[in-house]
C-alpha positions in Angstrom: 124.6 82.4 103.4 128.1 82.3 103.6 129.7 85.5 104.7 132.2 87.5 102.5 135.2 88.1 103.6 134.9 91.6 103.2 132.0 91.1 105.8 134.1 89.5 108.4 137.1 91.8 108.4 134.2 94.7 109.1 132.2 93.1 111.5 136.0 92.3 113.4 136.7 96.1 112.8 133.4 96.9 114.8 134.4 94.3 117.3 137.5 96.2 117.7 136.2 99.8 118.0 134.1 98.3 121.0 137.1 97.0 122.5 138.8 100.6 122.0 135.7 102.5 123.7 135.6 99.8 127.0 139.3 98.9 127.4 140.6 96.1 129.5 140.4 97.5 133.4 141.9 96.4 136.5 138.5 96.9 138.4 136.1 97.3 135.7 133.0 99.5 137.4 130.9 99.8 133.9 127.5 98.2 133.6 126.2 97.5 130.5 125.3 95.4 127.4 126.4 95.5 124.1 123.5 96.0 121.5 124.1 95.6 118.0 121.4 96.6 115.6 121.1 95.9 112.5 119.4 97.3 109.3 118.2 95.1 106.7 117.5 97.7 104.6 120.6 100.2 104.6 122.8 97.2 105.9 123.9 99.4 108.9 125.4 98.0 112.2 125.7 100.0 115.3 126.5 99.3 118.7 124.9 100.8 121.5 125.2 100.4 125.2 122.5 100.2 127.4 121.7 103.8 128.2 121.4 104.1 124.2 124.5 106.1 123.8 126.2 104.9 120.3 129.6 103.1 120.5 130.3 102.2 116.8 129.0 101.9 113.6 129.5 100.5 110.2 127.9 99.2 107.1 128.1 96.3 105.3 127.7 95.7 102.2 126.3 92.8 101.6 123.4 93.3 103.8 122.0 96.4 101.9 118.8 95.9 101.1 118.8 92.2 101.3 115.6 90.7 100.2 116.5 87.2 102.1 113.4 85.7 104.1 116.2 84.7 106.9 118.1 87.6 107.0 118.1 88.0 110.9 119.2 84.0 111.1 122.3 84.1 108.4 123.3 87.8 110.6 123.1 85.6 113.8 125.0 82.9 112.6 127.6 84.9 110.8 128.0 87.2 113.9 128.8 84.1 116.7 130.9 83.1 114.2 133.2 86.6 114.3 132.2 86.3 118.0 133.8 83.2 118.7 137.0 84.2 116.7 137.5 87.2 118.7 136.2 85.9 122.4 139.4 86.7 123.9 138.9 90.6 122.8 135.6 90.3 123.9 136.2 88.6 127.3 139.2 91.4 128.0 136.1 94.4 127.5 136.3 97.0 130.7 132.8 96.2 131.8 131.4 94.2 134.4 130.5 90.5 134.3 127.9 89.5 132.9 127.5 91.1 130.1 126.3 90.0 126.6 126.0 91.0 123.1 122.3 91.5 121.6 121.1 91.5 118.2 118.1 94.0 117.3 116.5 95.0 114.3 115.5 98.1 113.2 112.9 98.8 115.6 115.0 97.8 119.0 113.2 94.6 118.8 115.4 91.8 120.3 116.3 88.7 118.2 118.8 87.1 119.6 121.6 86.8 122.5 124.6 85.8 120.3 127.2 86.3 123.2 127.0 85.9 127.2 129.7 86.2 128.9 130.2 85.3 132.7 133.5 85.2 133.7 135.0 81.8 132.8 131.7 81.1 131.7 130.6 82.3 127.9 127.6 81.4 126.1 127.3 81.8 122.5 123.7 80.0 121.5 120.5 80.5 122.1 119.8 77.1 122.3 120.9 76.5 126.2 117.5 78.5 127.6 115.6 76.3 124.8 112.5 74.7 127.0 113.7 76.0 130.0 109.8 78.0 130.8 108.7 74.1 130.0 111.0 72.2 132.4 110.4 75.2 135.3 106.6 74.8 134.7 106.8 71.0 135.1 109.2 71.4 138.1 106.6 73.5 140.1 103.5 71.2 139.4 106.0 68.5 140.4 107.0 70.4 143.7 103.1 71.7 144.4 101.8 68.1 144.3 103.7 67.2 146.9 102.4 69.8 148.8 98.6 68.7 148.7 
């Protein structure tokens, strides 16, 4: 699915507002994610921080009432992509590092970490922590067998 331009220049807007509500600090003190959730149904975004207070909201139009089987994939992708553009707005956010960005669905269910960012560090798939419960696992029988 290839995003509208329409879609983009809303989901920057957003971006934007966020920006506007934690602005660029000497000594940033604030604690928080960034959640983004998102209605298939009513195509609704809003931002929320992590005590649940709302920061922004929009809708867009091309995600009401979407009947696509990989809705919460195309809104990933399309969303690191407006990420990416706008990392330097992101990275200048009053709030503490790290923070990231979240998608969520409806019912506050996580999907996906589209945005980490750690200083000079930012991390934009979920594809780094891929296997990583694996590896740990294999590390430990590994370290515990020397042990016997």
């Amino acid at each position: 699915m290839k995003a509208l331009d329409q879609t983009i220049q809303q989901l920057e807007r957003a971006i934007k507002k966020i920006s506007q509500k934690f602005p660029q600090v000497e000594e940033p003190t604030l604690l928080t994610d960034i959640h983004l959730r998102v209605s298939q149904e009513s195509g609704e975004m809003l931002a929320y921080d992590d005590d649940d207070h709302e920061i922004t909201r929009c809708v867009i139009e091309e995600w009401i009432n979407s009947k696509d089987d990989d809705f919460y994939e195309n809104v990933t992708s399309v969303l690191r992509q407006v990420l990416k553009r706008n990392s330097k707005l992101i990275e200048s956010y009053g709030i503490l590092k790290p923070f990231s960005l979240v998608l969520e669905d409806d019912d506050r269910e996580s999907i996906a970490e589209l945005y980490i960012a750690d200083g000079d560090t930012i991390i934009m798939s979920g594809e780094l922590m891929k296997g990583l419960g694996k590896d740990l696992d294999k590390f430990f029988n590994d370290l515990m067998s020397d042990v016997k």
